[in-house]
N, CA and C atoms as an extended XYZ file, in Angstrom:
255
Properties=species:S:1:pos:R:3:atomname:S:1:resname:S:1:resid:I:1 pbc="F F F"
N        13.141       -0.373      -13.247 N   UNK     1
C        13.023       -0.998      -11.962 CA  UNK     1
C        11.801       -1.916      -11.970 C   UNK     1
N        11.824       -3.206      -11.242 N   UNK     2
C        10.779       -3.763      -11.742 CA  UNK     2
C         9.778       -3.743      -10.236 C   UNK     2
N         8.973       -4.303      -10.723 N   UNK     3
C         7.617       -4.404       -9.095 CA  UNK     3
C         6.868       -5.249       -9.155 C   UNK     3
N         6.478       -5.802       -8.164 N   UNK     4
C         5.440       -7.009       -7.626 CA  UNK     4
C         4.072       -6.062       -7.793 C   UNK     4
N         3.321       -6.979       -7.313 N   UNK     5
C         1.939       -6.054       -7.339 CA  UNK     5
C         1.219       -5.925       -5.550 C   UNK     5
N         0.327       -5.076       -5.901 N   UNK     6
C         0.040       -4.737       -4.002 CA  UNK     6
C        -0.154       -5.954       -3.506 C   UNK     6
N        -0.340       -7.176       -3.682 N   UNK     7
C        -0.492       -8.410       -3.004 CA  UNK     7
C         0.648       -8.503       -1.725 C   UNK     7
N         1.561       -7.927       -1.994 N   UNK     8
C         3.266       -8.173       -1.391 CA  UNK     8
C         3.108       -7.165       -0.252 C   UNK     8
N         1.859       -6.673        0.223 N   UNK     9
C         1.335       -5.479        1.451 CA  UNK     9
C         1.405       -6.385        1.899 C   UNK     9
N         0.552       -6.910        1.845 N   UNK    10
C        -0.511       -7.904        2.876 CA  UNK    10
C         0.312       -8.546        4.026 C   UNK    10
N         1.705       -9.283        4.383 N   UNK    11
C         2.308       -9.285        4.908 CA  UNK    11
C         2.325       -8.217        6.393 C   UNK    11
N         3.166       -7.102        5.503 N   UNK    12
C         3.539       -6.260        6.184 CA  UNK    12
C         2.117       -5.190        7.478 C   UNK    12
N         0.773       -5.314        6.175 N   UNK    13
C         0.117       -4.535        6.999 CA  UNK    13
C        -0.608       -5.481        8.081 C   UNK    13
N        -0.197       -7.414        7.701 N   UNK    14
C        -0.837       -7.808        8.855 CA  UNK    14
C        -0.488       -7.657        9.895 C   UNK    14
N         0.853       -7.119        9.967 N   UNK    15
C         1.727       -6.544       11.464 CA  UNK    15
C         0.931       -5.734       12.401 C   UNK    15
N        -0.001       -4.843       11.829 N   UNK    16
C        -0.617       -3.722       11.937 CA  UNK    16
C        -2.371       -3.531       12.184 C   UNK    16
N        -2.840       -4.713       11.138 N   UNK    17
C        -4.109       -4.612       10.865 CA  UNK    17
C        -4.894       -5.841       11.149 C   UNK    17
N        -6.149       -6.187       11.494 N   UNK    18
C        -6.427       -7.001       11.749 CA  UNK    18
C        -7.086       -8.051       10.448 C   UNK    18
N        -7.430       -7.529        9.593 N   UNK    19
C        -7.786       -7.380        8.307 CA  UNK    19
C        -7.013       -7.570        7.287 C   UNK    19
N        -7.550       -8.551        6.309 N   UNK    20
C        -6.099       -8.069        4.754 CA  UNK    20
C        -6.659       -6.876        4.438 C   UNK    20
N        -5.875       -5.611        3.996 N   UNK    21
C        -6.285       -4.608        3.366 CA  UNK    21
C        -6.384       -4.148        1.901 C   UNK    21
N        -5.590       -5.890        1.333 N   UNK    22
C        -5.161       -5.875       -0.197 CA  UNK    22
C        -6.290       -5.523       -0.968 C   UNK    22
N        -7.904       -6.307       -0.716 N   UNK    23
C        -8.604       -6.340       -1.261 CA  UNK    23
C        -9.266       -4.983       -1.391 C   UNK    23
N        -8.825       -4.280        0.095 N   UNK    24
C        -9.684       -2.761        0.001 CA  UNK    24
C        -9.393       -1.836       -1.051 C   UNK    24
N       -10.567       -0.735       -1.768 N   UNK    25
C       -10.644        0.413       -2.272 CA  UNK    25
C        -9.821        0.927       -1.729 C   UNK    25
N        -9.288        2.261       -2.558 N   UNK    26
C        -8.102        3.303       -1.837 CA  UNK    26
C        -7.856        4.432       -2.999 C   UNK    26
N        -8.252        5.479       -2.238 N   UNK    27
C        -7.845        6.229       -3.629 CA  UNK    27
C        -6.700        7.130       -3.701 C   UNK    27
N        -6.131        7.311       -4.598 N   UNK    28
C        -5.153        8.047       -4.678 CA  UNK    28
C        -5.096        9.988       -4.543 C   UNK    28
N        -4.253       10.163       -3.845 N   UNK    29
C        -4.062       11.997       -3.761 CA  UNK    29
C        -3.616       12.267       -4.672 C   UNK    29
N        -2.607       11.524       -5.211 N   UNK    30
C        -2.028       12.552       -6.747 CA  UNK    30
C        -2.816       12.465       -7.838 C   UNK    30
N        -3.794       11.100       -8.561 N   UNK    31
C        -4.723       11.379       -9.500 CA  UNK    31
C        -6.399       10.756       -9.414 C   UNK    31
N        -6.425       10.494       -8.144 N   UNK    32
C        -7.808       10.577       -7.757 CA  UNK    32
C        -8.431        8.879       -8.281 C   UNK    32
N        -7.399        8.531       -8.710 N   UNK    33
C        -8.071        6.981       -9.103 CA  UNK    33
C        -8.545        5.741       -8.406 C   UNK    33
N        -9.257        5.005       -8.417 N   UNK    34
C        -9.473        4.450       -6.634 CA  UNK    34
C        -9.445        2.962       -7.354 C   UNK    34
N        -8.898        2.109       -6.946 N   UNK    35
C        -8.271        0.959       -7.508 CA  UNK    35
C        -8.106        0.196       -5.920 C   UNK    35
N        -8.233       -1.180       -5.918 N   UNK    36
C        -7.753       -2.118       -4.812 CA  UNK    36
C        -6.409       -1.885       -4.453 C   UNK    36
N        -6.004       -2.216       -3.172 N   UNK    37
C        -4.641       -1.678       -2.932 CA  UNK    37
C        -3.578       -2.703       -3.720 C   UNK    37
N        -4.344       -4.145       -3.835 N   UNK    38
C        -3.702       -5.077       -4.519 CA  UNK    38
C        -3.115       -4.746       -6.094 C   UNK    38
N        -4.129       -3.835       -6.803 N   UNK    39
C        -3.746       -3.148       -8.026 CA  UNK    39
C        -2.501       -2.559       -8.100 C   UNK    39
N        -2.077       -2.288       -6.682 N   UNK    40
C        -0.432       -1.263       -6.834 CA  UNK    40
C         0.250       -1.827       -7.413 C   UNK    40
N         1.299       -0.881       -7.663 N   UNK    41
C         2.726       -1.028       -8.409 CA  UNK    41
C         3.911       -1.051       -6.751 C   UNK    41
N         4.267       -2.255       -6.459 N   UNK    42
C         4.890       -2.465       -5.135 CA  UNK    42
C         6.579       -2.744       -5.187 C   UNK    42
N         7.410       -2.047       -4.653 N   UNK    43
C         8.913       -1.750       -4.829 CA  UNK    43
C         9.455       -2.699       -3.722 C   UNK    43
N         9.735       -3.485       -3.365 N   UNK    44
C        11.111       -3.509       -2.228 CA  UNK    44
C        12.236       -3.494       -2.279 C   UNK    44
N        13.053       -3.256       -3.267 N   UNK    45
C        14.614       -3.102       -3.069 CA  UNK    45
C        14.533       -1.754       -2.464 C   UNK    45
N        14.195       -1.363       -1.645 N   UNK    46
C        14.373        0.051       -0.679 CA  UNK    46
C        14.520       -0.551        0.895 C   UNK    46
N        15.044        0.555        1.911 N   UNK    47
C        14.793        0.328        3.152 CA  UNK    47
C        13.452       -0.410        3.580 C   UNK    47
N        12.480       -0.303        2.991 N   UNK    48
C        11.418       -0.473        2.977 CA  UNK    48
C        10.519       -0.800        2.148 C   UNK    48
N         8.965       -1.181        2.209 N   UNK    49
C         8.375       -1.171        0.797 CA  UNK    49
C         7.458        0.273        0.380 C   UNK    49
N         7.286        0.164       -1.106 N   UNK    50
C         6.962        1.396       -1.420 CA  UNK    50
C         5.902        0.857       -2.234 C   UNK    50
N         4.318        1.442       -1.862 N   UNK    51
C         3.399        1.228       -3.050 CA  UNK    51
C         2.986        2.202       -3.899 C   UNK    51
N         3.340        2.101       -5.186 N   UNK    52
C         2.972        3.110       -6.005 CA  UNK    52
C         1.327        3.055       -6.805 C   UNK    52
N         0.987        3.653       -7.593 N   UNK    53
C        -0.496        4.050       -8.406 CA  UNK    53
C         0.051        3.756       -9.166 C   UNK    53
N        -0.897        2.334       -9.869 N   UNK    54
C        -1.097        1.938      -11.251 CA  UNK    54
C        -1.064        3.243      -12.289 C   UNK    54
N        -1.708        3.996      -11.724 N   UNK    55
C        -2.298        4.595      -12.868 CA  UNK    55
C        -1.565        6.255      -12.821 C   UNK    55
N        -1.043        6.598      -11.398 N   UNK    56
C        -0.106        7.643      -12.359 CA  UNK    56
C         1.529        7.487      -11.340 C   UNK    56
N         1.673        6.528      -10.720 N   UNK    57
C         2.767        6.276      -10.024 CA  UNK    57
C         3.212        7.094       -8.981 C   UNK    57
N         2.159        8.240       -8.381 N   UNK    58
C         2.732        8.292       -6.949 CA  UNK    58
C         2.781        7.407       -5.784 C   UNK    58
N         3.192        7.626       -4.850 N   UNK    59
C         3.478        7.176       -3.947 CA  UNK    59
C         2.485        7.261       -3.125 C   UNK    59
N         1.940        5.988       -2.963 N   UNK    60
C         0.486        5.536       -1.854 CA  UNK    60
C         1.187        5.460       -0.654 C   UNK    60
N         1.916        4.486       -0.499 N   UNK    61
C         2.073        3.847        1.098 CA  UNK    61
C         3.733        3.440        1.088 C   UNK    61
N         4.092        3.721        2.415 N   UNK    62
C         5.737        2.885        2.964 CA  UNK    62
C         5.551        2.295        4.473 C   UNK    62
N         6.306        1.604        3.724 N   UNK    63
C         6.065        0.555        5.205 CA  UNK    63
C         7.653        0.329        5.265 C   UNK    63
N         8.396        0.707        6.552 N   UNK    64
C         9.445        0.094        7.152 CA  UNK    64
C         9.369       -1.018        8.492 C   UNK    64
N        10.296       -1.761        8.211 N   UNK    65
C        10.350       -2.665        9.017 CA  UNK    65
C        11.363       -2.488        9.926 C   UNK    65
N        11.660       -1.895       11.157 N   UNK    66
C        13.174       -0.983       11.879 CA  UNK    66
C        13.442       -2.148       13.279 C   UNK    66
N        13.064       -3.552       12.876 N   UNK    67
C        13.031       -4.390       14.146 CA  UNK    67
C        11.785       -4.372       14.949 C   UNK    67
N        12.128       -3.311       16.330 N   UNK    68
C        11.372       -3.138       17.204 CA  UNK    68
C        10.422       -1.939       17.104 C   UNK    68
N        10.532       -1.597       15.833 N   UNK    69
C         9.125       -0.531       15.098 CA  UNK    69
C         9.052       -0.880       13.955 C   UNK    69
N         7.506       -0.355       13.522 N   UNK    70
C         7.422       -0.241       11.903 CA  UNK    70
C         6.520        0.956       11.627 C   UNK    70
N         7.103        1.974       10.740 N   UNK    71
C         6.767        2.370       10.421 CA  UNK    71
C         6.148        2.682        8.994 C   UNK    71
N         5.033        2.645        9.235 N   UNK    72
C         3.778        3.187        8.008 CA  UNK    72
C         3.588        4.415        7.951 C   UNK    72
N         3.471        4.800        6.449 N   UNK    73
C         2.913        6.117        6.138 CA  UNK    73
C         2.368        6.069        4.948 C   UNK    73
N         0.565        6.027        4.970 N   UNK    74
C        -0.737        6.346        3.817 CA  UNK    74
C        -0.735        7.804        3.088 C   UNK    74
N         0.375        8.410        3.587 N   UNK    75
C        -0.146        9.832        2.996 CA  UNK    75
C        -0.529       10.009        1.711 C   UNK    75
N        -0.317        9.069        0.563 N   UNK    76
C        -0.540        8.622       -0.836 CA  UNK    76
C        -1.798        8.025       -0.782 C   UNK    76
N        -2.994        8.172        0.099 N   UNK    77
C        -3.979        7.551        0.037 CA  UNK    77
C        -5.040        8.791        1.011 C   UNK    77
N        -6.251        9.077       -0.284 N   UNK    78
C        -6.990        9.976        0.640 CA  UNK    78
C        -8.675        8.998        1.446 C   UNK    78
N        -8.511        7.810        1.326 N   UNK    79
C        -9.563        7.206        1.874 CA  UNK    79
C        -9.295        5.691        1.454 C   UNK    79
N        -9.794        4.901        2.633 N   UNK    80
C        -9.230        3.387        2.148 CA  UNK    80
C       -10.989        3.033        2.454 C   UNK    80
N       -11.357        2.130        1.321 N   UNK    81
C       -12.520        1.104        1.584 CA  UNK    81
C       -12.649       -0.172        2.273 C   UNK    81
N       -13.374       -0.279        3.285 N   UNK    82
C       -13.548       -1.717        3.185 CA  UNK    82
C       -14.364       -2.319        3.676 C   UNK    82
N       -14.538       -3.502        2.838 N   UNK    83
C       -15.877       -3.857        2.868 CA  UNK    83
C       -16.097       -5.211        4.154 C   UNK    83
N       -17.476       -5.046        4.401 N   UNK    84
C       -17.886       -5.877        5.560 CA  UNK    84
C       -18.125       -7.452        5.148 C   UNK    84
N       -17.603       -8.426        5.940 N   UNK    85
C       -18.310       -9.669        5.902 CA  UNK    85
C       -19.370      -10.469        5.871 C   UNK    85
């Protein structure tokens, strides 16, 4: 299956965020590695998008797009960085 890289968030979380979040730190729950979110391994042939860990391929973040909701879920992320202007 192939994947874009976390750049292909940025979109979706501007729905959400006021901020790009691509550039932010984020570390992972399944192997603790803390990499830019832009570093992901990013899926969309799903309902939704799916960002995975470079480095051991769980599942960081989903973002659906349902029209008149979207739903996000970080549970693949135990702390996001980001830095000030």
């Amino acid at each position: 299956m192939t994947h874009l890289d976390g750049n292909v968030l940025a979109g979706a979380l501007a729905d959400i965020f006021s901020v790009d979040l691509t550039p932010a730190s984020a570390r992972c729950t399944g192997c603790g590695a803390v990499a830019q979110l832009a570093e992901a391994m990013v899926y969309t042939n799903a309902p939704g998008i799916v960002a995975r860990c470079a480095t051991c391929d769980h599942v960081l973040a989903t973002v659906v797009d349902a029209g008149d909701r979207l739903w996000l879920s970080l549970t693949g992320l135990s702390g996001i960085e980001l830095r000030r202007a």
